[in-house]
ChimeraX commands (.cxc) that place a marker at each C-alpha (Angstrom):
marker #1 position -7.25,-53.07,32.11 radius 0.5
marker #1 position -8.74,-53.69,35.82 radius 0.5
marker #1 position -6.44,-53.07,38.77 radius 0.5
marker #1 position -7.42,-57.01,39.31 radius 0.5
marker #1 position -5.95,-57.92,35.80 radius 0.5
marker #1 position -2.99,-55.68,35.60 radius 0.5
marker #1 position -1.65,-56.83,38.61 radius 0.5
marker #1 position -2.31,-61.27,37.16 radius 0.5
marker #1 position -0.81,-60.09,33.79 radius 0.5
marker #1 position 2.66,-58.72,36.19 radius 0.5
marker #1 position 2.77,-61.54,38.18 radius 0.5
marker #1 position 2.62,-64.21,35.43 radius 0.5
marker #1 position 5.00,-61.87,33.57 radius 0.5
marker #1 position 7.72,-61.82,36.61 radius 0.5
marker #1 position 6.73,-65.84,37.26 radius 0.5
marker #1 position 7.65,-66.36,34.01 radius 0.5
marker #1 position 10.39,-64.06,33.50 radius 0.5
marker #1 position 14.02,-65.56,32.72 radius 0.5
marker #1 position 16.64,-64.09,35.48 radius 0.5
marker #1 position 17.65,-61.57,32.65 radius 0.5
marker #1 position 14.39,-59.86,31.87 radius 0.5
marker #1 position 13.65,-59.66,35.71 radius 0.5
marker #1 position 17.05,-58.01,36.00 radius 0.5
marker #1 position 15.20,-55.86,32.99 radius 0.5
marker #1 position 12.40,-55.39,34.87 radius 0.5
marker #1 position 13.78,-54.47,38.38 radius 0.5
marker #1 position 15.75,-51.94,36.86 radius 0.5
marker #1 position 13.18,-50.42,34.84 radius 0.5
marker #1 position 11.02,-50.40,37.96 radius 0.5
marker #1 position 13.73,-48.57,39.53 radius 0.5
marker #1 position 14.24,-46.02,36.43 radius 0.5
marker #1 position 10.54,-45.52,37.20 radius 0.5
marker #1 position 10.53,-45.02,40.94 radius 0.5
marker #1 position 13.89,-42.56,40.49 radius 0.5
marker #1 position 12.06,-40.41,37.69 radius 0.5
marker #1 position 8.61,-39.66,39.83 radius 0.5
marker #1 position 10.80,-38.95,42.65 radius 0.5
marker #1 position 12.56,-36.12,40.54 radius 0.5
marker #1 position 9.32,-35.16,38.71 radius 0.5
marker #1 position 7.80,-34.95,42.40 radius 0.5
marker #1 position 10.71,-32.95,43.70 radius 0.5
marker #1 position 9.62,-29.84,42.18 radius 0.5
marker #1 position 6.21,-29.40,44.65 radius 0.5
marker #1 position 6.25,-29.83,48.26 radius 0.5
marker #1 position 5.15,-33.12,47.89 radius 0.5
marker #1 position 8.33,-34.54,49.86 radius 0.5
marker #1 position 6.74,-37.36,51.72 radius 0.5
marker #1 position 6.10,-39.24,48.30 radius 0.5
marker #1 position 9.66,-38.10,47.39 radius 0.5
marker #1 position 10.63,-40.06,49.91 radius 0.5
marker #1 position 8.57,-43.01,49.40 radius 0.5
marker #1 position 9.96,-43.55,45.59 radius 0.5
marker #1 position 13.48,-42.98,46.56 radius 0.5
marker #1 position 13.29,-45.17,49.38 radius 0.5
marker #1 position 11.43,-47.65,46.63 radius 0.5
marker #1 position 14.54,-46.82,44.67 radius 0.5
marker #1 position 16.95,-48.22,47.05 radius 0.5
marker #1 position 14.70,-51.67,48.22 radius 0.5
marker #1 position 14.89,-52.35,44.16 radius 0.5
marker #1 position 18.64,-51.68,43.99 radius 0.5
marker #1 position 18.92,-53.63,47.32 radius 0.5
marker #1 position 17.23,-56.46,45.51 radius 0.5
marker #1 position 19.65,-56.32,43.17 radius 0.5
marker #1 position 22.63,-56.10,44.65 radius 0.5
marker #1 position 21.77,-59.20,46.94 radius 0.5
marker #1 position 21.00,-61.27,43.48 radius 0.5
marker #1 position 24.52,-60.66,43.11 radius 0.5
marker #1 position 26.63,-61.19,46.41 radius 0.5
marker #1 position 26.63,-65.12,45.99 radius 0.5
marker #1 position 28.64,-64.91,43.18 radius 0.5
marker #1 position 31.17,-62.40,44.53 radius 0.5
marker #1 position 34.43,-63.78,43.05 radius 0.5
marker #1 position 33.37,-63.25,39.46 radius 0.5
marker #1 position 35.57,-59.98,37.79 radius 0.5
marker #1 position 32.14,-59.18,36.00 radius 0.5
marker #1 position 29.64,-59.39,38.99 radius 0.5
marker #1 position 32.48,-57.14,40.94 radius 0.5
marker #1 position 32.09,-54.38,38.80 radius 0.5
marker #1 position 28.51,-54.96,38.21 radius 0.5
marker #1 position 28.10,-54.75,42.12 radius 0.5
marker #1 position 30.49,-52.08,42.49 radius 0.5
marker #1 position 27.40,-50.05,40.32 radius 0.5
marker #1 position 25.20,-51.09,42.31 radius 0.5
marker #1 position 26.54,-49.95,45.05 radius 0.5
marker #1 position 27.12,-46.85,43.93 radius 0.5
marker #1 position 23.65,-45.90,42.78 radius 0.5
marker #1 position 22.60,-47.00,45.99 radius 0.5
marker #1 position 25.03,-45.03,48.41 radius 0.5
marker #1 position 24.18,-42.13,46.27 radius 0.5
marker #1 position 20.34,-42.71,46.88 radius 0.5
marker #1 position 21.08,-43.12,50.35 radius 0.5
marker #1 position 22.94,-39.53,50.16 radius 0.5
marker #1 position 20.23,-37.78,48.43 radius 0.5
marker #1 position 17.51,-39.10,50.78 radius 0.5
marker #1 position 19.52,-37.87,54.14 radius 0.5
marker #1 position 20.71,-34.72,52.93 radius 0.5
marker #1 position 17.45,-34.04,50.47 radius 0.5
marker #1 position 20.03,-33.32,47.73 radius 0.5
marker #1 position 17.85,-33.59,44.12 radius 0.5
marker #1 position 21.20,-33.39,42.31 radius 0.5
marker #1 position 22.12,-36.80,42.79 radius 0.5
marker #1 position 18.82,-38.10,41.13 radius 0.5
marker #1 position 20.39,-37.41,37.91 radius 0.5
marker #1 position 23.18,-39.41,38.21 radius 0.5
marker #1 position 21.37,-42.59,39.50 radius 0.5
marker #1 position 19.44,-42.55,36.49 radius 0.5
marker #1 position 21.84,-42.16,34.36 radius 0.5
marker #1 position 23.30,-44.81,35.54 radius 0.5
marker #1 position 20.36,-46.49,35.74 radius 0.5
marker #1 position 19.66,-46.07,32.32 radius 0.5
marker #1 position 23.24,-47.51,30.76 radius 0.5
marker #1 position 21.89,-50.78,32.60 radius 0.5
marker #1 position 18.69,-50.98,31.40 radius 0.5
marker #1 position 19.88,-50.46,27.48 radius 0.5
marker #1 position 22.90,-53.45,28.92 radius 0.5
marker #1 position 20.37,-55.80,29.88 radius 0.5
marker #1 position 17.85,-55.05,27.04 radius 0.5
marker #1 position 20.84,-56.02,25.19 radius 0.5
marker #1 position 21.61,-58.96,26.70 radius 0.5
marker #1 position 17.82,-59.81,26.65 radius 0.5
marker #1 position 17.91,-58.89,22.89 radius 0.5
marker #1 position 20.91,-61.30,22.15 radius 0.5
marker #1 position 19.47,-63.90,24.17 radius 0.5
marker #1 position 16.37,-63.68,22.06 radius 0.5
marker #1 position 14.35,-63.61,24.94 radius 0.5
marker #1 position 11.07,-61.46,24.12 radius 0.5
marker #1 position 11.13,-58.21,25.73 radius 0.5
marker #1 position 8.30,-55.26,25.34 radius 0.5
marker #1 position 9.08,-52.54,22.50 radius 0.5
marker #1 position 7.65,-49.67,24.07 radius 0.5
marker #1 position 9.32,-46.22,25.02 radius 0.5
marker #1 position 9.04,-47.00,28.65 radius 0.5
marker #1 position 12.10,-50.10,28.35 radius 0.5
marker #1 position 14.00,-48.04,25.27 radius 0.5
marker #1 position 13.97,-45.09,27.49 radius 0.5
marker #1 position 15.55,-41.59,25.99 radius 0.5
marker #1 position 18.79,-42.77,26.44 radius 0.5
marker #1 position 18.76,-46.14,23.63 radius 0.5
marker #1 position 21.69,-44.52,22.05 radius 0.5
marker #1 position 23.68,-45.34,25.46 radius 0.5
marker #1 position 24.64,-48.90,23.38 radius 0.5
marker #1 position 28.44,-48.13,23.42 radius 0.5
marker #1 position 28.27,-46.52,27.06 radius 0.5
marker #1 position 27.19,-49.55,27.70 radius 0.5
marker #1 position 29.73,-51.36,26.26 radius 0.5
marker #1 position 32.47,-50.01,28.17 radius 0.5
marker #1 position 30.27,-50.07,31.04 radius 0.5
marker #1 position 30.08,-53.95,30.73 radius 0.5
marker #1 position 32.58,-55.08,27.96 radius 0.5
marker #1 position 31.93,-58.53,28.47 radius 0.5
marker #1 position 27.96,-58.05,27.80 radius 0.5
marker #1 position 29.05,-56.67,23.85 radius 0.5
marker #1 position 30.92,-59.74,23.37 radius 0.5
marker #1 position 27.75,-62.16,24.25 radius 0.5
marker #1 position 28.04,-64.33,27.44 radius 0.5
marker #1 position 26.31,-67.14,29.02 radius 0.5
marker #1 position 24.09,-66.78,31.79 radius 0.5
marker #1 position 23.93,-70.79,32.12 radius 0.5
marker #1 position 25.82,-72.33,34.89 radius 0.5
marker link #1:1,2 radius 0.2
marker link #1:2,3 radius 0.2
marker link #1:3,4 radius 0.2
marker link #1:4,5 radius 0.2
marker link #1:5,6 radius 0.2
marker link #1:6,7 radius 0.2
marker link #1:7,8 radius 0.2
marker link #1:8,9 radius 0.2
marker link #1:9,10 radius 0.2
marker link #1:10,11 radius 0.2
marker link #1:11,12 radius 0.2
marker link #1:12,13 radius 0.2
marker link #1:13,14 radius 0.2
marker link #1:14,15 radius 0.2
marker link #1:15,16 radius 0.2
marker link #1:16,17 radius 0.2
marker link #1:17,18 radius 0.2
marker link #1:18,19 radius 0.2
marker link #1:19,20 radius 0.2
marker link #1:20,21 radius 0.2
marker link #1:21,22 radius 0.2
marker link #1:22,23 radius 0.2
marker link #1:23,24 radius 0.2
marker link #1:24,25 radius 0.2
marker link #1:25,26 radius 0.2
marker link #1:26,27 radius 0.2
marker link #1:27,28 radius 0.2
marker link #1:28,29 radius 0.2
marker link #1:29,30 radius 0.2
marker link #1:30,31 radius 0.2
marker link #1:31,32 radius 0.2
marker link #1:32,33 radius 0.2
marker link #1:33,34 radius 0.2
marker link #1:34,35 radius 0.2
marker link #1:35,36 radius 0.2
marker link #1:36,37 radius 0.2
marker link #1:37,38 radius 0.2
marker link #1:38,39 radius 0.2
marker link #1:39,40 radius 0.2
marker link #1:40,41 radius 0.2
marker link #1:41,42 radius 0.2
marker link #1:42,43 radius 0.2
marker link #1:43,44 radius 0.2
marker link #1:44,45 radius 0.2
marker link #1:45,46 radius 0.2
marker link #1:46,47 radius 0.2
marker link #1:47,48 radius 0.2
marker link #1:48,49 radius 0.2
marker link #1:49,50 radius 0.2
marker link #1:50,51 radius 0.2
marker link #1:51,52 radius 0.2
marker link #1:52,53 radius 0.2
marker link #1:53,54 radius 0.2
marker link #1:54,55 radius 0.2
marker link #1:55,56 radius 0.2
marker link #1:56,57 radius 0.2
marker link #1:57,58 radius 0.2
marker link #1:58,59 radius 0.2
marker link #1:59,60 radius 0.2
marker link #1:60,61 radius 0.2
marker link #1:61,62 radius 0.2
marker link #1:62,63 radius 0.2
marker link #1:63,64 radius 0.2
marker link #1:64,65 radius 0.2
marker link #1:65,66 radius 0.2
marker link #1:66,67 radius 0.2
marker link #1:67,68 radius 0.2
marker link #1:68,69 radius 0.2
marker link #1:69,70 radius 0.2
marker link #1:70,71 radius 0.2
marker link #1:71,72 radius 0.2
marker link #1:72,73 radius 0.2
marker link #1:73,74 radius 0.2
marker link #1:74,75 radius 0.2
marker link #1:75,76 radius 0.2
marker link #1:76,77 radius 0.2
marker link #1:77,78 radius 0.2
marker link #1:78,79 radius 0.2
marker link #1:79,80 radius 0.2
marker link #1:80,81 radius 0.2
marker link #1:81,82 radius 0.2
marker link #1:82,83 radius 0.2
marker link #1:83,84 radius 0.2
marker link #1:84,85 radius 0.2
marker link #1:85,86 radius 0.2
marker link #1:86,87 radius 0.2
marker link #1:87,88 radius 0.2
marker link #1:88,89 radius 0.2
marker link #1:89,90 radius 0.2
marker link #1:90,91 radius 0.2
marker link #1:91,92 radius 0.2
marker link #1:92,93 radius 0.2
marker link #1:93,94 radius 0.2
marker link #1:94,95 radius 0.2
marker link #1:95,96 radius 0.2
marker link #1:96,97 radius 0.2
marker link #1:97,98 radius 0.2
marker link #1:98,99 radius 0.2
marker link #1:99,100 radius 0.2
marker link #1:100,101 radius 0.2
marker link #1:101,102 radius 0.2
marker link #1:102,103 radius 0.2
marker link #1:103,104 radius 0.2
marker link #1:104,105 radius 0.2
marker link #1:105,106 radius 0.2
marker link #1:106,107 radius 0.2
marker link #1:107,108 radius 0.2
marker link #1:108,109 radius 0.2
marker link #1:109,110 radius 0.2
marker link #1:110,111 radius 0.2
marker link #1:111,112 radius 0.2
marker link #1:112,113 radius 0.2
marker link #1:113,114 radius 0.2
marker link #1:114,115 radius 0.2
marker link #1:115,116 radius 0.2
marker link #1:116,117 radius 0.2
marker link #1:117,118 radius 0.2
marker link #1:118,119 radius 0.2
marker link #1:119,120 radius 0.2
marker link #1:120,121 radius 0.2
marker link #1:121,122 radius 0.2
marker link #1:122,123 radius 0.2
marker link #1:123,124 radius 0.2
marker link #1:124,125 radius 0.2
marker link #1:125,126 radius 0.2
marker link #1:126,127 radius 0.2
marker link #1:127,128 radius 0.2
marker link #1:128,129 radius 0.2
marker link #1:129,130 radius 0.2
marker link #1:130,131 radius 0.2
marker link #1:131,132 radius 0.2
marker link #1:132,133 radius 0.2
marker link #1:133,134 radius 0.2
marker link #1:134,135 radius 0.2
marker link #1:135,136 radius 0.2
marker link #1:136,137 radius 0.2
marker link #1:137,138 radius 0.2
marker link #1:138,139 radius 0.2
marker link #1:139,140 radius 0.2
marker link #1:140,141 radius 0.2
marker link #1:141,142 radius 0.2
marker link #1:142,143 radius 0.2
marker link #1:143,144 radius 0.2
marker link #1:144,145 radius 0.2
marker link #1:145,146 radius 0.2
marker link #1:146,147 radius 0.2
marker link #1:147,148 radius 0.2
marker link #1:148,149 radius 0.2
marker link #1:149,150 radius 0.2
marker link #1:150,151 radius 0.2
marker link #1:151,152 radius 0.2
marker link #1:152,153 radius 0.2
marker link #1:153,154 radius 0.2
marker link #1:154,155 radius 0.2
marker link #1:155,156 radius 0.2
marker link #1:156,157 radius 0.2
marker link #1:157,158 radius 0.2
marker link #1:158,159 radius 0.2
view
């Protein structure tokens, strides 16, 4: 696929998109920027370290403002209070260059991608099959589940 038509099939995908599977997506987007920042970590390559964890944190950003208007929800608290976490910790290991952190933001990272491909899943709303969404961690289901009890149960997303 041309650059031309990958980047019409993405933004009819995101246009498209119900606010769960772009919650999906930005997450997997930041899975992505995370893991090339650790695979580039190794060489001396640190200026494009940078770059994808500072790509890392304007996706997590994103996400965290999706969430502020609806503050007073127990759910969205801890949800943000993730959030927040991956992103101070990105923050930490792009000031002090400390790779060790990179771990546990995708880790994290990754228990919230199998949450919403859950919630995507139970929703029935069509999500892509390959590795890249499953990730190595799709056994994560009842991490997840503690992680965001209220997701195992089934909720509404309708307002």
């Amino acid at each position: 696929m041309t650059p031309a038509a990958n980047d019409e099939y993405l933004s009819t995908e995101v246009l498209t998109a119900s606010p769960q599977k772009l919650q999906l997506m930005l997450i997997d987007a930041a899975i992505r920027s995370a893991s090339r920042a650790q695979s580039l970590w190794t060489g001396e390559r640190t200026e494009a370290v940078s770059r994808s964890v500072i790509y890392c944190q304007a996706i997590v950003a994103q996400l965290i403002a999706g969430l502020v208007p609806n503050h007073e929800s127990p759910l969205v608290q801890r949800i943000l209070a993730v959030y927040e976490f991956v992103h101070r910790t990105l923050v930490t290991v792009q000031r002090r260059r400390d790779r060790s952190g990179l771990a546990d933001v995708l880790a994290v990272l990754e228990i919230e991608r199998e949450t919403w491909r859950q919630v995507c899943e139970q929703l029935d709303l069509r999500i892509d099959t390959e590795e890249s969404l499953r990730g190595p961690h799709a056994a994560l289901s009842e991490e997840a589940r503690e992680l965001h009890g209220e997701f195992a149960s089934g909720i509404s997303f309708e307002a």
